[in-house]
N, C-alpha and C positions, 0 to 999 in steps of 0.2 A: 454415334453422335454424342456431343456430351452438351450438357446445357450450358456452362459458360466456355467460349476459346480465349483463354490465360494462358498464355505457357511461362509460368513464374513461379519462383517461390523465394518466400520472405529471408532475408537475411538480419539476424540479432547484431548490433553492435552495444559492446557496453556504454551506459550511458553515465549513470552512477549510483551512488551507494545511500539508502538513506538509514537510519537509528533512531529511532523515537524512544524514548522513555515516556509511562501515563502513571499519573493518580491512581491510587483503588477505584476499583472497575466498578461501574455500579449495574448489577443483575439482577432482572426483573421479568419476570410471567407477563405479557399482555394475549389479545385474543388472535395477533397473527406471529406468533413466535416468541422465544425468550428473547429479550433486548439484553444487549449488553455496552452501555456506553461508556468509553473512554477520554478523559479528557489529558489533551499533552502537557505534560510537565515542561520537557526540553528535546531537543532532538537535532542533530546534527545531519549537511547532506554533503557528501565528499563526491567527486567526479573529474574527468579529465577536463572539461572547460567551464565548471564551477561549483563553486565549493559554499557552504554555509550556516545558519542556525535555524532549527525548524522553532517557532515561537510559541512561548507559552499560550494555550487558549483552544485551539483547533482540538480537532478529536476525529474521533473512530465510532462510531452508531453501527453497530452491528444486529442483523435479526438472525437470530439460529432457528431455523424452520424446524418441521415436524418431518420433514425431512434429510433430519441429518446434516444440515449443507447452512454455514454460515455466509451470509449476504452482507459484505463489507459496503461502507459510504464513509469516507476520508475525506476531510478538507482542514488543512491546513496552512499556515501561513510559513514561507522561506525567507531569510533574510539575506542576503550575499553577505560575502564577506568583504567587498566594494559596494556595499550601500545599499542593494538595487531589492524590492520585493517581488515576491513571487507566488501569485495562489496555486497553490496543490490540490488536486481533489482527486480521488479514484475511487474507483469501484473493483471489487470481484469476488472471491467465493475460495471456500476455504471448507474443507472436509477433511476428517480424522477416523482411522478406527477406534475402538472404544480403549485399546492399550494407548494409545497417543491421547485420544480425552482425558482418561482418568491423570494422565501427566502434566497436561493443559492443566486440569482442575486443581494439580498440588502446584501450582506454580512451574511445573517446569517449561524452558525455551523447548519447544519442539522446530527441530530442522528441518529444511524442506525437503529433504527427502525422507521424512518420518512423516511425510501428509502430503495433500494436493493442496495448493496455497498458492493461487496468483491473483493477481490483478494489475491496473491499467491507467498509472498515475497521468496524469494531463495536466498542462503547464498554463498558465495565462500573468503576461507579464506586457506594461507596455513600455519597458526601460529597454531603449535601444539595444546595450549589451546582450539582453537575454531573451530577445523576441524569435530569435531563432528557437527556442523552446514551445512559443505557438503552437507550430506547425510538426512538432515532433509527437508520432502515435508510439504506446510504450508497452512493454509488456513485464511484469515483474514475478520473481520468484520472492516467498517472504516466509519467513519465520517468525513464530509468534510464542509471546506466553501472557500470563497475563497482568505484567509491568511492563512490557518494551513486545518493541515488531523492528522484525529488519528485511528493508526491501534492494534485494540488487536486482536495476532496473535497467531494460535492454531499448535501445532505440527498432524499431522495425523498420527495415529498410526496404 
């Protein structure tokens, strides 16, 4: 017997591309984890049905626990490229061996398949064009250093 009857499994469609560029990162000791706050510079988001400017201001609040395991909170502001805005916000979690840290820590882009790196952008817009983003749950693969992240983000079907 199994405890839930599902007979399903999720299908990824691509959904789209995003690139952020950040300010120097500001790193700090508090008493539940190193903080690491990033503020957006610039950042672009490309996709099959839309396309546009991530806007200066939003950021990345990260806590790196005592566990190894960074705790990502994203919120961001989209601008279409037909006019339209778009809050972004995500969450997920992000872990490195200590060869991929100390590369993190020189600045370098570590790729996702040099770590586990996801998370789970969420859309809220009430511009007719892109309300279909509402209701879209997302899963992202992302790569990070510490000036820029790049997320390629899949719709879960």
């Amino acid at each position: 017997m199994t405890l839930v009857d599902i007979e399903a499994t999720p299908a990824l469609e691509h959904l789209l591309d995003i690139r952020i560029e950040f300010e120097a990162v500001q790193i700090f000791d508090t008493p539940v984890g190193r903080r690491l706050t990033y503020v957006v510079r610039r950042g672009r988001c490309e996709g099959p049905r839309i396309a546009g400017d991530i806007l200066p201001g939003g950021g990345d609040w990260i806590v790196y626990g005592t566990d190894s395991v960074a705790r990502l909170d994203v919120r961001v502001t989209l601008r279409t490229d037909d006019g339209a805005y778009v809050h972004v916000s995500s969450t997920g979690r992000v872990q490195m061996d200590d060869a991929a840290a100390a590369r993190f820590a020189a600045g370098e882009l570590i790729r996702h398949d040099q770590m586990a790196a996801h998370s789970s952008p969420h859309f809220d817009t009430d511009d007719e064009r892109y309300r279909w983003l509402n209701a879209v749950h997302t899963v992202a693969i992302n790569q990070v250093s510490l000036t820029e992240v790049h997320y390629r983000v899949f719709a879960v079907r």
